[in-house]
BADRENDREN-455255 format. One record per residue: x negated, z negated, y negated of N, C-alpha, C, O in turn; residue number from 1; residue in three letters. Coordinates in steps of 0.001 Angstrom, whole numbers, plus 500000, padded with zeros to 6 digits. Each point is the difference from the previous one (the first is absolute). Layout:
% BADRENDREN-455255
NODE     n.x     n.z     n.y    ca.x    ca.z    ca.y     c.x     c.z     c.y     o.x     o.z     o.y    n  res
NODE       X       Z       Y       X       Z       Y       X       Z       Y       X       Z       Y  NUM  ALA
...
END
This chain:
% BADRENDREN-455255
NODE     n.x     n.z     n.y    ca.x    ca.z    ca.y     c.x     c.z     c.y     o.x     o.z     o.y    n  res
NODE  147419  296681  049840  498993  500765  500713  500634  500838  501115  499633  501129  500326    1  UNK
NODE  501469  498096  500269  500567  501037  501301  500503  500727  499446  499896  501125  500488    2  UNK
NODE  500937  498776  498213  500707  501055  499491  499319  501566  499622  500411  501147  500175    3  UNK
NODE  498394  498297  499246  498763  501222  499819  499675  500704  501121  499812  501216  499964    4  UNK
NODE  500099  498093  501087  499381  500979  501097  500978  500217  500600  499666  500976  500672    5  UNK
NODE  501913  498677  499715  501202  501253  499867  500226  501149  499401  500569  500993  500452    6  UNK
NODE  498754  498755  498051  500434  501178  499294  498688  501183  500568  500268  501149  500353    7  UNK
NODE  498521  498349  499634  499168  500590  499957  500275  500775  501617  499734  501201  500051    8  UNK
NODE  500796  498107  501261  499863  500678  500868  501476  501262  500085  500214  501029  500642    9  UNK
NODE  500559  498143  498292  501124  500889  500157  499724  501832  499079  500503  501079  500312   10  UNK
NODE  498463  498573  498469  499238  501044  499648  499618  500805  500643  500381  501169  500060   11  UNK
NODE  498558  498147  500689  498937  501243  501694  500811  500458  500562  499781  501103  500499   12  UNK
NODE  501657  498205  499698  500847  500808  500879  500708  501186  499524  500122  500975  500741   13  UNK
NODE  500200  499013  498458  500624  501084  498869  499396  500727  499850  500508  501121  499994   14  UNK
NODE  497889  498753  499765  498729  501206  499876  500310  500514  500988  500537  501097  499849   15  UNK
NODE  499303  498432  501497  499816  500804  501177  501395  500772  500135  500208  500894  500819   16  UNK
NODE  500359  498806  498607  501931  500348  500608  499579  501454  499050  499930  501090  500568   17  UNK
NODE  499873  498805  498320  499966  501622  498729  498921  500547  500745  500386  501134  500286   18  UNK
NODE  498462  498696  500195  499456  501007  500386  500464  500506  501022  500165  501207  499822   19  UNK
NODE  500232  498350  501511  500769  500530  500998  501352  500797  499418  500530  500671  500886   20  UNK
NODE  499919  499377  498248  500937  500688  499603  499872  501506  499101  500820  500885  499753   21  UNK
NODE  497975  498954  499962  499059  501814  500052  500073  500985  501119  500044  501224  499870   22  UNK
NODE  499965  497957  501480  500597  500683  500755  500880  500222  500491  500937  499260  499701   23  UNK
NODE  499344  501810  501297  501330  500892  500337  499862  499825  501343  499094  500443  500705   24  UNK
NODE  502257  498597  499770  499869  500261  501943  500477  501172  500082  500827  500504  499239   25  UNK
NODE  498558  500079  501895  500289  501085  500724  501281  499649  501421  499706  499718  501162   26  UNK
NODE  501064  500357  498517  501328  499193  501037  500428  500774  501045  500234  499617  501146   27  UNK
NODE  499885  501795  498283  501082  501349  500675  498547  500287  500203  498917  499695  499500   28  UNK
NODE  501805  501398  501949  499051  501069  500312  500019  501299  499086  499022  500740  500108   29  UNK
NODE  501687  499513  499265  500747  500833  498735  498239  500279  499243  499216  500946  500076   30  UNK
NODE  500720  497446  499085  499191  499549  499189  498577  500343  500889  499004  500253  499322   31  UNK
NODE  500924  499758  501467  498980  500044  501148  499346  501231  499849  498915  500243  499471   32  UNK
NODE  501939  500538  501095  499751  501370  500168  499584  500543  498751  498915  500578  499941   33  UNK
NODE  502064  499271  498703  499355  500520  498677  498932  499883  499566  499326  500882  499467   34  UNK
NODE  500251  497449  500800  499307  499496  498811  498343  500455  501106  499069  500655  499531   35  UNK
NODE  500960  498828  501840  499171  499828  500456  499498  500924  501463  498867  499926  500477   36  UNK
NODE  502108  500822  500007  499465  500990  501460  499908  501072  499730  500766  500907  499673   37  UNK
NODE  498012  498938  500510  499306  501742  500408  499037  500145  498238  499523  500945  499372   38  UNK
NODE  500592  497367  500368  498258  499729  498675  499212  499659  500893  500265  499605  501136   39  UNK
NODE  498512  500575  498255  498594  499436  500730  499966  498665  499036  499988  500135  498776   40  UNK
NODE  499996  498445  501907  500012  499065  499673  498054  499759  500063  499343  500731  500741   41  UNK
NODE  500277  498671  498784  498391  499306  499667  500171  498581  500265  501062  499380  499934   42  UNK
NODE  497922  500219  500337  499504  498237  499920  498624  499833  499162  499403  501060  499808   43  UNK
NODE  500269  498291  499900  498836  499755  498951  498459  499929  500997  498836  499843  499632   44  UNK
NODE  501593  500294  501369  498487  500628  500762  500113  501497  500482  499087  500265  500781   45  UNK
NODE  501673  500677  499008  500474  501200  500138  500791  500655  501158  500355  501133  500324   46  UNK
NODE  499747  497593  500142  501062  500404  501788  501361  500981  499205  500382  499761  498854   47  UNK
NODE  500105  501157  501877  501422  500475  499718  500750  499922  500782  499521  499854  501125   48  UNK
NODE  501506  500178  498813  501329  499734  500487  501492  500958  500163  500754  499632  499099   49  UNK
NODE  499790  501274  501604  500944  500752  499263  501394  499471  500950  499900  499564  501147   50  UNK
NODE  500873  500523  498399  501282  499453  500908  501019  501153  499556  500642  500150  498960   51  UNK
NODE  499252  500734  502409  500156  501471  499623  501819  500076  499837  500661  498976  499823   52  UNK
NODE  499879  502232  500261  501436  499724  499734  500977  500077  501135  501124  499504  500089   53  UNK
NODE  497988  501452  501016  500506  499847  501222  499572  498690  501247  499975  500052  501229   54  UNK
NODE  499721  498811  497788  500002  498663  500426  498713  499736  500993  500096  499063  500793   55  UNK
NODE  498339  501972  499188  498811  499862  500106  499347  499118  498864  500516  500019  498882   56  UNK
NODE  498440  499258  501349  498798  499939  499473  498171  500450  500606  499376  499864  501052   57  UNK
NODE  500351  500688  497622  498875  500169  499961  499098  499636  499061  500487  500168  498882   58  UNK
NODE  497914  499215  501067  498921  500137  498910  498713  499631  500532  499521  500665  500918   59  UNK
NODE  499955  498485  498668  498353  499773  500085  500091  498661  499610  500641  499562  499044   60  UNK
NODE  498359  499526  502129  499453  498535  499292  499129  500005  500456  499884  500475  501129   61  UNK
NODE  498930  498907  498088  498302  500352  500497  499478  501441  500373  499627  500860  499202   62  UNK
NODE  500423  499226  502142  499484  501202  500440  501266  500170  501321  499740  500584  501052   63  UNK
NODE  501500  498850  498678  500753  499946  501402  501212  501097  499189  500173  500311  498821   64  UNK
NODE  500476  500039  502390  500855  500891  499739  501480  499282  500172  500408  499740  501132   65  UNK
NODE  500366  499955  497712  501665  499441  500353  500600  500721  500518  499697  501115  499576   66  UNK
NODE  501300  498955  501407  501615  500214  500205  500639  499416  500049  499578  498975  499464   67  UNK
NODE  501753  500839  501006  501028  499081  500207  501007  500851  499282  499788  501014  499336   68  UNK
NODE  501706  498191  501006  501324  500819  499969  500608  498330  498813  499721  498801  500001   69  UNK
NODE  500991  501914  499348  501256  498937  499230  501033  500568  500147  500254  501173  500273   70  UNK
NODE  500778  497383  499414  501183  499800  499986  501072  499398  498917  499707  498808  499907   71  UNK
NODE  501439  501485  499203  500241  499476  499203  500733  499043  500702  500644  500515  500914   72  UNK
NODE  499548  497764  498947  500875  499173  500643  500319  498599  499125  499137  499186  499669   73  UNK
NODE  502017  500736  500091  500378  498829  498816  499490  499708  499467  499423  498918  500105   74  UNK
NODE  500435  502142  498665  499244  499777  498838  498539  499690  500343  499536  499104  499295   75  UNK
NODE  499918  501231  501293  498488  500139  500302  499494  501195  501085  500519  500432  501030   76  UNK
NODE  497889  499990  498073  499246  500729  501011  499329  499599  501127  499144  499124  499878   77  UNK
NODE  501181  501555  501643  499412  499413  501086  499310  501276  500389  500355  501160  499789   78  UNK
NODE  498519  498349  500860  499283  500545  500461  499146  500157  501111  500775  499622  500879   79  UNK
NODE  498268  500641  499660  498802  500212  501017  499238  500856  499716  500261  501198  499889   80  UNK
NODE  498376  498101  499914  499047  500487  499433  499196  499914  501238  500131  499073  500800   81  UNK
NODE  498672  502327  499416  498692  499848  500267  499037  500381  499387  499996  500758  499030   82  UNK
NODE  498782  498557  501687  498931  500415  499600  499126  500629  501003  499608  499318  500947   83  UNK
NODE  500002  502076  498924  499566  500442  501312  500803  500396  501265  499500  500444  501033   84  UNK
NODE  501780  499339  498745  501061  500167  501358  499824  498353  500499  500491  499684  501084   85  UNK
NODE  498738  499205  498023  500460  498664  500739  500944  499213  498892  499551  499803  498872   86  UNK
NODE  501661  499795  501465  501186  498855  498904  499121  499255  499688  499145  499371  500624   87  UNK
NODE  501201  500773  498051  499416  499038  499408  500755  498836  498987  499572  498899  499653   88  UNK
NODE  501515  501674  500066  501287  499138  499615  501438  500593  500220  500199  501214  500034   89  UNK
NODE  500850  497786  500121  500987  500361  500109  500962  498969  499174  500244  498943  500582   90  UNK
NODE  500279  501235  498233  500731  499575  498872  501284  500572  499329  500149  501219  499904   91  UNK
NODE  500591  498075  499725  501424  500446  499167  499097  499322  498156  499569  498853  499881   92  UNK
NODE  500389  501948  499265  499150  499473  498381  501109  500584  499454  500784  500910  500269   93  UNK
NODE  498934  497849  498430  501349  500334  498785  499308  500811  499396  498796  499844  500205   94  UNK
NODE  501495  501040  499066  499074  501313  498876  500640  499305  498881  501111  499473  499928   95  UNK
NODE  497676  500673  498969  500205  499701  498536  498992  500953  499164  498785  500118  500160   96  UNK
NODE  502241  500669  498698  499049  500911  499385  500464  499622  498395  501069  499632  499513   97  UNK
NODE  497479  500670  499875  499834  499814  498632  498913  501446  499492  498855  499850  500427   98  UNK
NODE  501322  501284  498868  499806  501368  499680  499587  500341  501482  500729  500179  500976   99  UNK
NODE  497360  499876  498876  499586  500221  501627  499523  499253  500434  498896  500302  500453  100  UNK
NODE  501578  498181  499731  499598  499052  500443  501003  499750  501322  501176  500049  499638  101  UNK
NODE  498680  499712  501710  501035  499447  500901  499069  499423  500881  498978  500428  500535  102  UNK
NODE  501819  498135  499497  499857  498772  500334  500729  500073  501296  501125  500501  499995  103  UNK
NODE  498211  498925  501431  500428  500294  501513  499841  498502  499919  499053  499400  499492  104  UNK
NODE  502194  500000  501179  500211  498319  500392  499714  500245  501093  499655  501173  500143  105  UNK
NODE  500334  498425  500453  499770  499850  501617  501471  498854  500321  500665  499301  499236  106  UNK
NODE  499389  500897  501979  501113  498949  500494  501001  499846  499623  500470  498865  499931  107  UNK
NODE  500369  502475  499607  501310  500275  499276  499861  498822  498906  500953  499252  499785  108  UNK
NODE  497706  500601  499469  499968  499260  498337  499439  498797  500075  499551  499409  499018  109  UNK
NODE  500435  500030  502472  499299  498785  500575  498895  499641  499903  499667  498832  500200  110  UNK
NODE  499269  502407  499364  498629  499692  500203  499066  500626  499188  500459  500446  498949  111  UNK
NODE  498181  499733  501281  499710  500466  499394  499949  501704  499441  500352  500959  500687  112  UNK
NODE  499209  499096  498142  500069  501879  499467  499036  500657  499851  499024  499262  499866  113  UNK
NODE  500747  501676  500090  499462  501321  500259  499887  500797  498572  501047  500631  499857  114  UNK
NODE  498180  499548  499172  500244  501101  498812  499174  501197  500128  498782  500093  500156  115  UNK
NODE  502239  500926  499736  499453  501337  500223  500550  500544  498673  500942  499570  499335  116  UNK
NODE  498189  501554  500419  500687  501067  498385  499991  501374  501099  499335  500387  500962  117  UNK
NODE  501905  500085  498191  500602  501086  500497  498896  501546  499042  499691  500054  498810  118  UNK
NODE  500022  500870  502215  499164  501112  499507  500900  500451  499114  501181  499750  500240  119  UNK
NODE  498467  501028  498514  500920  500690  499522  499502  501822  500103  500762  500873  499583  120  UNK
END
């Protein structure tokens, strides 16, 4: 019986390992800049997002207006965000992209994520 539910948990783990491997970390600022500054990023309630190339952000959440400035720094995006001209976070997130899917970790990969699709 223990042997079964080794195999079986060593299974779930393997599931989860291939799907995470659909995606693509975003590591370099290189990768950064191509794949992702100066797109209009979406969230599934319609906030936008742009993380411009001269290292601004701008978009919309609710009815509030974003800014904030980024930074590329060991292998992660940092940032400062507002809402309205008030901070509303300040984070280093691992980027992970799959076509126009990118996945924001929070806590340089520590925590929780964020999925936004990239406008085309």
């Amino acid at each position: 019986m223990k042997r079964l539910t080794l195999l079986t948990i060593a299974f779930v783990m393997m599931s989860g390992a291939a799907s995470a491997l659909d995606f693509t970390r975003i590591a370099s600022e290189h990768s950064f800049r191509n794949f992702i500054a100066d797109r209009t990023l979406v969230d599934d309630f319609g906030g936008t997002l742009v993380f411009a190339g001269n290292g601004g952000i701008a978009g919309r959440k609710d009815r509030s207006t974003v800014t904030g400035g980024w930074v590329w720094n060991n292998g992660a995006l940092c940032h400062r965000t507002r809402l309205d001209g008030i901070t509303v976070e300040t984070d280093c997130k691992h980027l992970y992209l799959r076509g126009n899917t990118v996945v924001m970790q929070q806590k340089r990969g520590l925590s929780t994520e964020e999925i936004w699709t990239l406008r085309q």
